[in-house]
N, C-alpha and C positions, 0 to 999 in steps of 0.2 A: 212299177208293174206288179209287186207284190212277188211270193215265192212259186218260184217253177219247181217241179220233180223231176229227177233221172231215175228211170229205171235202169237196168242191166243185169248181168249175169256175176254170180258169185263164185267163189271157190269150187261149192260143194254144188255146182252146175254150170262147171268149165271157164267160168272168168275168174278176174280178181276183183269187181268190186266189192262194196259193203255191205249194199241193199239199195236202200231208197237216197240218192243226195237231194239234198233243201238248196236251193240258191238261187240270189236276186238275179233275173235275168239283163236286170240293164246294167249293173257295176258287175257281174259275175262272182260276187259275194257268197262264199258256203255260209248257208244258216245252220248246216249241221245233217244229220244222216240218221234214215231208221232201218235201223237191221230187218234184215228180209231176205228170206230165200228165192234166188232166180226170179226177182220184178220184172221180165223182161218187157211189159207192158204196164201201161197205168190208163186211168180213166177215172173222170172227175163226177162226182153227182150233178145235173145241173141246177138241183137249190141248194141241197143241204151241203153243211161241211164235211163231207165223206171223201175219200179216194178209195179206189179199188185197185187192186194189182194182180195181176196169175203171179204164180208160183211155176216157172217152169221146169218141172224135172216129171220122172216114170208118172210116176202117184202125183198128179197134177193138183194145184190148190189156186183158193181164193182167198185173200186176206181182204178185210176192211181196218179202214184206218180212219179215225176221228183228225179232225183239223182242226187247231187251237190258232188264238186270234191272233199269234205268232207266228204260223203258218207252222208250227211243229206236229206230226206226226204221232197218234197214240193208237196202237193195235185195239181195236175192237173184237174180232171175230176171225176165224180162220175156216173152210171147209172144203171140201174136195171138189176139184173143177168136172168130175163125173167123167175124165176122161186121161188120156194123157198129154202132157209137153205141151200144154195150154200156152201158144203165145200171142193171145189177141184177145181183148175183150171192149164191151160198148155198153154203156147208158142209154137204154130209150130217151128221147124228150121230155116225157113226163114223169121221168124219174121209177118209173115201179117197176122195169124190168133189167136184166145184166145179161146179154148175153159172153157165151164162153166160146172161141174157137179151137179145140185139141187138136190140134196138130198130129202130133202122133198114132193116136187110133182113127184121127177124123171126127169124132164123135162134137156134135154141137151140142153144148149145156145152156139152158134158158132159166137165171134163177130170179124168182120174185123178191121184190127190195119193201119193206117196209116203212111206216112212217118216219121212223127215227133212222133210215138209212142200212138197216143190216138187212142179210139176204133171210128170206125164208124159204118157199120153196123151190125145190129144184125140177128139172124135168129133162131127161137124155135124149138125146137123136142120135144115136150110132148112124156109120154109111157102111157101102161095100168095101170090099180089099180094097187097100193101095189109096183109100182119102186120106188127103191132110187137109183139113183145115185151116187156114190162115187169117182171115181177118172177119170180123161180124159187123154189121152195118147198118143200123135202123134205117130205114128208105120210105119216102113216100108212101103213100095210099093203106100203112098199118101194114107193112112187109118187112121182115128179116133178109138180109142177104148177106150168105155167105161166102166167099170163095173158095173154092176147093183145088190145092193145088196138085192133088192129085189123080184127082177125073176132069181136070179142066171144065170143069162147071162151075158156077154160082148157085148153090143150093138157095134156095125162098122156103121159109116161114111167116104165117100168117097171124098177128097180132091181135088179137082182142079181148078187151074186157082182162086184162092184167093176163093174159093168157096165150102160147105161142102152142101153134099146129102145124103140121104139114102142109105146105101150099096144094090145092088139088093141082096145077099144070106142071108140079114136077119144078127141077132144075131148069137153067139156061145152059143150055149147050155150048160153048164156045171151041176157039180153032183149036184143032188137038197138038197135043205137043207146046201147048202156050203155059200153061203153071201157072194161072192168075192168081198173083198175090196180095195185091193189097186196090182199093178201088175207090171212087168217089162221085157222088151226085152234084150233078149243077143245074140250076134251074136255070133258064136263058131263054131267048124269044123263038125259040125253035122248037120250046115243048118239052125241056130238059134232056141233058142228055148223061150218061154212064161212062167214067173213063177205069180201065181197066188197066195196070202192068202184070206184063207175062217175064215172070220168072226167068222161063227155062228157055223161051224163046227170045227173049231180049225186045221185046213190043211196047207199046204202045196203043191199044185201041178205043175208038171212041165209038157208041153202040146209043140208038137213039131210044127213047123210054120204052120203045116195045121189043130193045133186044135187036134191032136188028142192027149189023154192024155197017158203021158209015164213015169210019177211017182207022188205018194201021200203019205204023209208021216204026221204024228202028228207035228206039229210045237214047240211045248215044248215036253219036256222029261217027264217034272211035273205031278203031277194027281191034280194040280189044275187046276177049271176051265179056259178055255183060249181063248183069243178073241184080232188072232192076226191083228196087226191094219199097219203098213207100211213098206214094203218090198222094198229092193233094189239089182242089183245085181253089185257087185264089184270087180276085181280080179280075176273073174271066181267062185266068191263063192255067195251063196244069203243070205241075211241079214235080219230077221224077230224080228218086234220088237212084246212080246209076253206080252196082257193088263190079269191080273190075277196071273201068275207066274210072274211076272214082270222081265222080261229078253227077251236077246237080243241072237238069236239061228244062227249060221250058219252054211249049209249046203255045199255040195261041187257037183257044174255040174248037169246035166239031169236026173241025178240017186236021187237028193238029200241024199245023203250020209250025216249023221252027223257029223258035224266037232268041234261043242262047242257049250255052254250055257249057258250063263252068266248073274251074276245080273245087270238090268238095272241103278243101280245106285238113284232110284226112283220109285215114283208110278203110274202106268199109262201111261206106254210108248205110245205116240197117234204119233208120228212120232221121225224121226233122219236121221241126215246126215250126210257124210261122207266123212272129209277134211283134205288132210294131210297123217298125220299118227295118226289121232284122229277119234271117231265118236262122234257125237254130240247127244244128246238124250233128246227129248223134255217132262220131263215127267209132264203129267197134273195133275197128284192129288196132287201130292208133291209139286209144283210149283217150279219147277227147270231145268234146261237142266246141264244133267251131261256129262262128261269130260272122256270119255272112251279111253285110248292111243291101239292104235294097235299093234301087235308085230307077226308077220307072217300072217296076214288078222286075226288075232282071237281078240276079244276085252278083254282088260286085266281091272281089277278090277277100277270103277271111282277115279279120283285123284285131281276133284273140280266137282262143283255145284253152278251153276251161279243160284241165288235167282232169280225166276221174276214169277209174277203168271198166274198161268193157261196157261201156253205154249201149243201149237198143232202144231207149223212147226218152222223148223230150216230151214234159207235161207244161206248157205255159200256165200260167192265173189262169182262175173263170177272168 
């Protein structure tokens, strides 16, 4: 499989890990670790051998890191995520853009990537009081999309020519009280559709390309409290990892139909990826990323647990 990434949170931004850990995902092998402040996300170039990481603390940052044919880690460049408590960031498809999510002020930062992979320029989008930004999302049609988990919107930016603007129709509106935090596109025989987790609400919804919403469902089964935190869709099925019940629920197509729910394997599922015929599951309280094998897209009971503290993102190989 080649080396995955952990991100997570450091001493000197509330955890204990190290920075970045290296390790084979199919033997669960450390290749080793690159020091870094608060990685709590990562994001791969899609040609070159780059990773990028936030920095998440006040005075928000961007690291780039060169990739050696060992899959080792070498600091390139460091600069300011133009916002604060940056925990989200994305690679366009064509590689020439980064966007930033700050969390903190809300402010979305759009930086230009070079041919050798380092960023150039930057560009801010501040919002009103009370935005947190949480995840950035290149989408369809040369659109940015952000979630905002604190005006319950999806902010849109318009891509072109290496270049991100203000969408002219404004944000998507969504249900209030919902905290959408992390989201994903699927292209399917109905025209594509949008799946969305709500934070604060404990949701599930699925909204068809033009925003309108066409299913909402509880994302745990549980009657414990629940706050789910990173969605993906794979298979044709959507994958929510669930912080509270601590499990990992999947649903099936536009309808969100329930298909299973399972124990995350840990505490504090804050993300997971999904490689192989494994998913990977980064959980934060526990300080472990557990080992869930797949067996018809349903995730079947954890069968290790890689030790490393304070994990928030699983980076598989390109």
């Amino acid at each position: 499989m080649g080396t995955a990434y952990i991100g997570g949170y450091t001493p000197d931004t509330g955890g204990s890990g190290a920075g970045i850990l290296l390790v084979d995902l199919e033997t669960l092998e450390r290749r080793g670790e690159a020091p870094a402040s608060g990685p709590s996300f990562l994001a791969l170039h899609p040609r070159l051998p780059v990773l990028y990481a936030v920095g998440e603390s006040e005075q928000g940052t961007v690291s780039v890191h060169g990739i050696g044919a060992d899959g080792a880690l070498r600091p390139l460049a460091r600069r300011s995520s133009e916002g604060s408590s940056p925990c989200h960031l994305a690679v366009n498809p064509d590689g020439t853009l980064l966007a930033v999510a700050n969390y903190g002020d809300g402010t979305v930062s759009v930086h230009g990537i070079g041919a050798d992979g380092l960023l150039t320029t930057a560009r801010a989008f501040p919002y009103r009081e009370g935005a947190h930004a949480h995840q950035a999302t290149f989408g369809p049609g040369g659109v940015l999309y952000v979630t905002d988990l604190g005006t319950d919107e999806v902010r849109r930016f318009l891509v072109r020519d290496g270049e991100a603007s203000e969408h002219p129709d404004g944000p998507v509106r969504l249900a209030p009280g919902m905290g959408p935090r992390h989201m994903a596109w699927s292209e399917d025989s109905g025209g594509g559709h949008w799946y969305v987790a709500g934070e604060l609400d404990g949701t599930v919804r699925a909204y068809d390309s033009a925003w309108r919403e066409v299913a909402a469902v509880a994302a745990s089964g549980t009657e414990a409290g629940n706050h789910p935190s990173h969605l993906e869709v794979h298979g044709g099925r959507v994958y929510v990892a669930n912080r509270g019940p601590d499990t990992i629920a999947v649903f099936a197509g536009p309808d969100l139909a329930a298909v299973a729910e399972v124990p995350c394997g840990g505490e504090w599922p804050r993300h997971f990826a999904i490689a192989g015929d494994r998913l990977y599951v980064a959980n934060q309280n526990s300080g472990g990323v557990a080992v869930l094998p797949l067996q018809d897209g349903v995730p079947q009971p954890a069968t290790a647990v890689l030790a490393t503290g304070t994990p928030s993102c699983v980076l598989p190989p390109a």
